[in-house]
C-alpha positions as CSV (number, residue, x, y, z in Angstrom):
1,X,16.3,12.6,28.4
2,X,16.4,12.4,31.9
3,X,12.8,14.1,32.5
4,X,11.7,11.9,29.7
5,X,12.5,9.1,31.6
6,X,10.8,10.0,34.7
7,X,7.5,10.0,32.9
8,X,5.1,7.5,31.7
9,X,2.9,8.3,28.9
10,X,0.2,5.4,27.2
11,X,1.2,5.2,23.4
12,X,-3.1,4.3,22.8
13,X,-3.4,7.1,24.1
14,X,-0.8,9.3,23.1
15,X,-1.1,7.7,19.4
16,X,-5.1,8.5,19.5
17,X,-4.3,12.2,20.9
18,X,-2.1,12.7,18.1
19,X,-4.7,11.1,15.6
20,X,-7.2,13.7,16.4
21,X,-4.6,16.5,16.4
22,X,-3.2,15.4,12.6
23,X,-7.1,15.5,11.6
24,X,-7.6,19.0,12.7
25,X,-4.5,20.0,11.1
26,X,-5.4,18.6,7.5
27,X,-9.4,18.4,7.8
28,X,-9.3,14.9,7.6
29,X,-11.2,12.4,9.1
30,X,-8.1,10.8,11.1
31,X,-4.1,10.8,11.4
32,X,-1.4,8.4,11.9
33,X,2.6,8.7,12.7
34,X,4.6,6.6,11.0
35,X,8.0,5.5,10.8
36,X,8.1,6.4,7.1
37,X,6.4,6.2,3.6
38,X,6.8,2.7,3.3
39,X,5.0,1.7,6.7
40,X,2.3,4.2,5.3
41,X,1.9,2.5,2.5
42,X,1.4,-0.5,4.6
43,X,-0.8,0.8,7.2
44,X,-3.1,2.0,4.5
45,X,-3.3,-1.1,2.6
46,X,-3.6,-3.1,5.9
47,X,-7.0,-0.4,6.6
48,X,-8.3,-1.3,2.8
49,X,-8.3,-4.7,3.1
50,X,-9.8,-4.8,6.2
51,X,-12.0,-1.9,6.0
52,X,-14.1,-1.4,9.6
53,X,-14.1,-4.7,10.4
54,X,-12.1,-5.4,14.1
55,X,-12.1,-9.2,13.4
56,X,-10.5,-8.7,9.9
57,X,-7.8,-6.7,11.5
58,X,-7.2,-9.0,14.3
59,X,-6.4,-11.6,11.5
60,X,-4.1,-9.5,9.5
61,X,-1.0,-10.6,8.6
62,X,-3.2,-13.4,7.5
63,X,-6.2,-12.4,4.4
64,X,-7.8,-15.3,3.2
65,X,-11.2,-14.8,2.6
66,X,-10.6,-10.9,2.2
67,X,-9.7,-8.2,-0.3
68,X,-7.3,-9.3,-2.8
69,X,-7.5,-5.4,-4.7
70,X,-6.5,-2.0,-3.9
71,X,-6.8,0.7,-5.9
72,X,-4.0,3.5,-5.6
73,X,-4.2,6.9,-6.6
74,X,-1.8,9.8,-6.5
75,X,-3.0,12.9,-5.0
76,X,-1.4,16.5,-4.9
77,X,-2.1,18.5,-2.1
């Protein structure tokens, strides 16, 4: 803890580093951490209603005007 606290580490750029390392690990196109399956579920909602938009997701809690739908599949891996 000590050593830990003697450092400084950007979470951008630590949560981007880990992105890319989750997306090597499972093939896919990009990887978040998360504090569980609930903020997942949130996160990936949040990202479907938004889509690729940066001024949609800047406006997020708030979706008027945007998806109302999200489709939600179960997949086994």
């Amino acid at each position: 803890m000590k050593a830990a606290g003697e450092a400084f580490v950007d979470m951008d750029e630590l949560a981007e580093g880990v992105g890319r390392y989750i997306a090597q690990l499972t093939g896919a196109e990009w990887g978040v951490v998360t504090a569980g399956s609930v903020a997942a579920l949130a996160l990936a909602t949040a990202a479907c209603i938004a889509g690729n938009e940066p001024v949609a997701m800047t406006r997020l809690p708030k979706s008027g005007g945007l998806k109302k739908r999200v489709a939600c599949t179960s997949l086994s891996l």
